[in-house]
matplotlib code that plots the C-alpha trace (Angstrom):
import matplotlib.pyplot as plt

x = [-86.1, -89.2, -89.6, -92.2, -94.2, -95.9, -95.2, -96.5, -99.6, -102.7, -102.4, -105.1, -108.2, -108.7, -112.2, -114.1, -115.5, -118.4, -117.3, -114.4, -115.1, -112.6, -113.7, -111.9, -108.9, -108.7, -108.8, -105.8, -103.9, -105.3, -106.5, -103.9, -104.1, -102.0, -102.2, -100.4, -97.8, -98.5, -100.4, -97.6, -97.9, -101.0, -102.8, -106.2, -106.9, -109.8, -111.7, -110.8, -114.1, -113.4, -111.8, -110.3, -109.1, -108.1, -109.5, -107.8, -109.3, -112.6, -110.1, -109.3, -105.6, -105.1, -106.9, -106.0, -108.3, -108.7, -109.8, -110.1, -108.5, -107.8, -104.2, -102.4, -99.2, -97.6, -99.9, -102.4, -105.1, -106.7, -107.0, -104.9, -106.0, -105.2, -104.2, -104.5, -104.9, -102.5, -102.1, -101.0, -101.5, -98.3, -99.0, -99.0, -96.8, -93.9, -96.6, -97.1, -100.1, -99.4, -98.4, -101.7, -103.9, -102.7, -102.4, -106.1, -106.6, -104.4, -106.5, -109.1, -107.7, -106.8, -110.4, -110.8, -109.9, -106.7, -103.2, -101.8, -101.8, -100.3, -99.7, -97.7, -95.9, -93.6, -90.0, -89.3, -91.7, -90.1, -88.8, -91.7, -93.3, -90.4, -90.7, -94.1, -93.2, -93.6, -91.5, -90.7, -91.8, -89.0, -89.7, -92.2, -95.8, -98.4, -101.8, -104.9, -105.7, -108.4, -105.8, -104.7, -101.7, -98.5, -96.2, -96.8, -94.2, -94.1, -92.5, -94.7, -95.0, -96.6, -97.0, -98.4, -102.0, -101.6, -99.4, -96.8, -97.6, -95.0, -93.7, -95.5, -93.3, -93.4, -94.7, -97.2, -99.8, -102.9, -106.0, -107.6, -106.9, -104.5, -106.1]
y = [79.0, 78.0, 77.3, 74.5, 76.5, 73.1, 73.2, 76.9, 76.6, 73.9, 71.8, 73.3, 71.2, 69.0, 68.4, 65.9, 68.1, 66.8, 67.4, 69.3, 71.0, 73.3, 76.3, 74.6, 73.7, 77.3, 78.5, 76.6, 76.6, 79.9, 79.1, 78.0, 75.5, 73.0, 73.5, 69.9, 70.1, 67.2, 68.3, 67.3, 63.4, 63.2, 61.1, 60.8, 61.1, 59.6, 61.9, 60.8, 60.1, 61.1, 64.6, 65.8, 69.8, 73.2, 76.0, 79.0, 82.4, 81.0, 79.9, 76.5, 76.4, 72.3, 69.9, 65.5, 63.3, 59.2, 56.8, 52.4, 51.2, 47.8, 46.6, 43.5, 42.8, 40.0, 37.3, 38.6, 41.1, 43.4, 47.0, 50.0, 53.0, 55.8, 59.1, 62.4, 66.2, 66.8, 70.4, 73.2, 76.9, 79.0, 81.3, 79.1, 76.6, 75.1, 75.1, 71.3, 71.7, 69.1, 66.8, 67.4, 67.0, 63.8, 62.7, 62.6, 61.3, 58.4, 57.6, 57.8, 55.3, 52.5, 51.9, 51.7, 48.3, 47.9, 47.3, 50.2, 53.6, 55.0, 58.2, 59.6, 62.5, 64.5, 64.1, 67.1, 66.1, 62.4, 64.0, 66.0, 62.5, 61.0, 62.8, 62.4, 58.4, 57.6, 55.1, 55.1, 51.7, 50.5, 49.8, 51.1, 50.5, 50.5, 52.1, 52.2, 54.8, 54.6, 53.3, 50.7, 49.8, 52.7, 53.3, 55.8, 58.3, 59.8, 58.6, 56.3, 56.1, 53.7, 53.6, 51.0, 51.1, 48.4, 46.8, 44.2, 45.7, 44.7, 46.6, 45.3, 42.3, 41.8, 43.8, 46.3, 47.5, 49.7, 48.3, 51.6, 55.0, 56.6, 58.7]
z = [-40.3, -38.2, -34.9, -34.1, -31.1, -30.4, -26.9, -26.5, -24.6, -25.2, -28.5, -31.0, -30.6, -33.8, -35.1, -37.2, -40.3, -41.8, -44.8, -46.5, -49.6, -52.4, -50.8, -47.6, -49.1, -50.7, -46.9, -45.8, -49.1, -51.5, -55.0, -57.0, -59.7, -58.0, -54.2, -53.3, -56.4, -57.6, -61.5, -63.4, -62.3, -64.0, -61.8, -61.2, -57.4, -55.1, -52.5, -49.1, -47.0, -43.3, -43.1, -39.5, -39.2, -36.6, -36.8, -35.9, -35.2, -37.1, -40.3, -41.1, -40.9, -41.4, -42.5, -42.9, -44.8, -44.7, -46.6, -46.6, -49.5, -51.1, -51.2, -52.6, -50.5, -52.3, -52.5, -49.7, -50.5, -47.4, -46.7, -45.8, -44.7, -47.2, -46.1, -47.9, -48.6, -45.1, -45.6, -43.5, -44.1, -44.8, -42.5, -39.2, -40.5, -37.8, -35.1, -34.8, -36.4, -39.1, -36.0, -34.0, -37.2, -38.4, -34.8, -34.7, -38.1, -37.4, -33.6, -36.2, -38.8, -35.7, -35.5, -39.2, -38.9, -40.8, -39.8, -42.1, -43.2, -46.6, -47.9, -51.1, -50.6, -53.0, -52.2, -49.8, -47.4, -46.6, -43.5, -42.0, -42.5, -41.0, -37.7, -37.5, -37.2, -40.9, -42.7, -46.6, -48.5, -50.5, -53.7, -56.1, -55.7, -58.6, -58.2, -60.5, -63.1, -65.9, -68.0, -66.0, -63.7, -63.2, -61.0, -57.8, -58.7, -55.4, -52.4, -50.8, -46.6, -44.1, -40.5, -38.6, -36.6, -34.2, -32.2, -33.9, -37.2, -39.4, -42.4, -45.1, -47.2, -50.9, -53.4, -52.6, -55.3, -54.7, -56.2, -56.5, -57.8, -55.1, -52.6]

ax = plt.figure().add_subplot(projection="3d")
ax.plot(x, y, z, "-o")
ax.set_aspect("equal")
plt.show()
């Protein structure tokens, strides 16, 4: 069991990172082969372009990453922003860490531009997502590959950037590679 220590003392400060490299992600995750567990989908993923972490006793511990995207939702096209490579080190997991970083990630996203934010997650995380005010799309949603058009086969989430943001209606395909 973990015990979410959130409220203990100040919220870790979040920073903008100029850039977010393996060697990073190594130092919040370690070095295996398949840090997100996602390998076996198979999909080819897209680097995200804005990256937002904590650092705790001079480690990075978490790290969020966002990118603008091209959507089609039904017959409209415009952008989303994607979100991506939210990861948390074992070791200080159930400290609202995840919370704080994707906190500032998503105060980043609202002046992006676009109404939305997606993210794919893997099944079990639905409901960390879930508290953190995400909402699972019904419905499958296609995304780009080199080989053309396949179905996410994660769970995909959204959560709305501005006020009166609607869930999105009608079909809902990625015109990109996912991020």
């Amino acid at each position: 069991m973990t015990t979410d220590h959130s409220s203990d003392g100040p919220a870790p400060a979040v920073v903008r990172l100029a850039r977010y490299t393996t060697t990073d992600l190594q130092e919040i995750l370690g070095d295996g082969s398949d840090p997100f567990g996602v390998a076996d989908t198979g999909l080819i993923w897209l680097p995200k372009e804005e990256h937002f972490g904590i650092q705790h006793d001079g480690r990075l511990v978490a790290h969020a990453g966002l990118l603008r995207l091209p959507v089609s939702i039904g017959e409209n096209i415009t952008d989303v922003v994607g979100v991506g490579g939210v990861a948390v080190a074992p070791d200080v997991r159930g400290r609202g860490l995840a919370r704080h970083v994707m906190t500032a990630a998503l105060d980043h996203a609202r002046t992006m531009g676009p109404r939305h934010a997606i993210l794919f997650c893997r099944p079990p995380l639905v409901p960390l997502y879930q508290r953190l005010g995400w909402q699972a799309l019904d419905g499958d949603i296609r995304v780009e590959q080199p080989s053309g058009s396949v179905v996410m086969p994660l769970r995909t989430m959204w959560t709305p950037l501005h006020e009166n943001a609607e869930c999105p209606a009608g079909e809902v395909r990625l015109l990109s590679l996912p991020m």
